[in-house]
N, C-alpha and C positions, 0 to 999 in steps of 0.2 A: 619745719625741718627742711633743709635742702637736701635733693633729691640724690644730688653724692654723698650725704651723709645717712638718706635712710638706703642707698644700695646698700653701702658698707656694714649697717645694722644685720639687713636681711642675708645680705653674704655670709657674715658671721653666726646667724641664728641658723643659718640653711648646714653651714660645713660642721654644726655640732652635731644634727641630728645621727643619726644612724644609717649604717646601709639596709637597704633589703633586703629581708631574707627570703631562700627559696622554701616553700613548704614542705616538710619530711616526706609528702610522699611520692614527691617528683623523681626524684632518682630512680627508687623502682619500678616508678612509669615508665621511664626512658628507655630502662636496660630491656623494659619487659619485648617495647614497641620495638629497640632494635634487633631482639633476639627472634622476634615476629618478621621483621624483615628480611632478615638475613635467612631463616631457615624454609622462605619461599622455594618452590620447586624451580626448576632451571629452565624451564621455558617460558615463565611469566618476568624475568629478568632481563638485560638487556642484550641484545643479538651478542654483544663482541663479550661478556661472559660464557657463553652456551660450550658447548666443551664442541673440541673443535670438529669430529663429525659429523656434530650437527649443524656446525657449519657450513661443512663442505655438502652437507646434503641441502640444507635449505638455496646455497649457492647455485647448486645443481638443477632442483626444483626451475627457479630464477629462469636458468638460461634457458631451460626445454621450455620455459611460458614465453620468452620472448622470442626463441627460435620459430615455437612454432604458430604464435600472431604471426610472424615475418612471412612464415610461410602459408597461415590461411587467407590471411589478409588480400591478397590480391586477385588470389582464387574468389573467392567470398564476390569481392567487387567487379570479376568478370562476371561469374553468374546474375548479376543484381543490377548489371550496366542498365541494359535495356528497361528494367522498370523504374530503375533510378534517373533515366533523363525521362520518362514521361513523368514520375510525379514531380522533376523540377521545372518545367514548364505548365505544369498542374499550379505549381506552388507560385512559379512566377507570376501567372496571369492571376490570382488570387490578390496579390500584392498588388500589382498594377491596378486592379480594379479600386483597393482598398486606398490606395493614396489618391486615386480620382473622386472618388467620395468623400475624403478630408478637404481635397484642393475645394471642393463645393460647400462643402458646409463652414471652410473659412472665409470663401468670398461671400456667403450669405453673413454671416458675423461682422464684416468688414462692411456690406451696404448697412447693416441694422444699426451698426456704432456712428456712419456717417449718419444717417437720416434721424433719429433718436436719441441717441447720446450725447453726441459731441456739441450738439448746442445747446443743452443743459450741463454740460459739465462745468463751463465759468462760470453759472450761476452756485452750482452746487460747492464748490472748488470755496467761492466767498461765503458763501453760507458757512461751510465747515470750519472757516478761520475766525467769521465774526464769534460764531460758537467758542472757539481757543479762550477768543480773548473775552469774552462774557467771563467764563468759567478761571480767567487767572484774575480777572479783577476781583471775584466774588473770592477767591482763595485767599488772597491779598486782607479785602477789607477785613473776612472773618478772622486770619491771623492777627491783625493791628487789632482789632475789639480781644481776643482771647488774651494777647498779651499785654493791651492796656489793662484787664484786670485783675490780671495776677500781677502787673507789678503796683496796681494801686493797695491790691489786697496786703501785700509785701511790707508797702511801705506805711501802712497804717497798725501795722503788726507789732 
């Protein structure tokens, strides 16, 4: 059969069926779920439903918390100056030391790859390829043995 002639079967066999129906007890699912929604309380809904008081009061809240960050805010950071540049020179020289102990333990990494590693690496490097190619010849032969005989089996069939 060609393939535009079994589309045109299966098209035809597909547009006779039926639609789908929904099951009878979905409707009163739905209505139930959105009557659940809707009769939620008014502060679990979204800011710009809230009736409008409670807007102007949440609005209000708002600016006395940003008024008055603006206003502790700096106070806060005079008091705390002075212990705040000793712990950042606390914290500076912490850092300093800790990237001095990286810079050492890379150039120790760095003599151990010259002295150790890197002149076994092109031994290791052809080992790993001869290995490749062992493992694709061996894939190779057993594919040709597996399908010489199944198509000997085939054709004695």
């Amino acid at each position: 059969m060609d393939p535009a002639d079994l589309e045109t079967v299966v098209d035809r066999e597909l547009s006779r069926l039926p639609g789908p129906r929904a099951p009878q007890t979905l409707l009163p699912r739905v209505l139930t779920a959105v009557e659940a929604w809707s009769s939620r309380p008014w502060y679990t809904r979204a800011w710009f439903t809230w009736p409008v008081g409670w807007q102007a009061a949440s609005l209000a809240a708002l600016a006395l918390l940003v008024a008055g960050g603006a206003l502790l805010i700096p106070s806060a950071l005079a008091a705390a100056g002075g212990s705040l540049a000793n712990l950042t020179m606390r914290v500076s020289g912490e850092i300093v030391s800790a990237v001095r102990d990286v810079d050492s333990l890379l150039n120790a990494g760095r003599v151990l790859w010259r002295a150790l590693f890197q002149p076994l690496a092109a031994y290791a490097l052809g080992l790993l390829l001869l290995m490749c190619v062992t493992c694709a010849a061996f894939g190779t032969a057993l594919n040709r043995l597996a399908v010489g005989r199944s198509e000997s089996a085939s054709k004695s069939a």
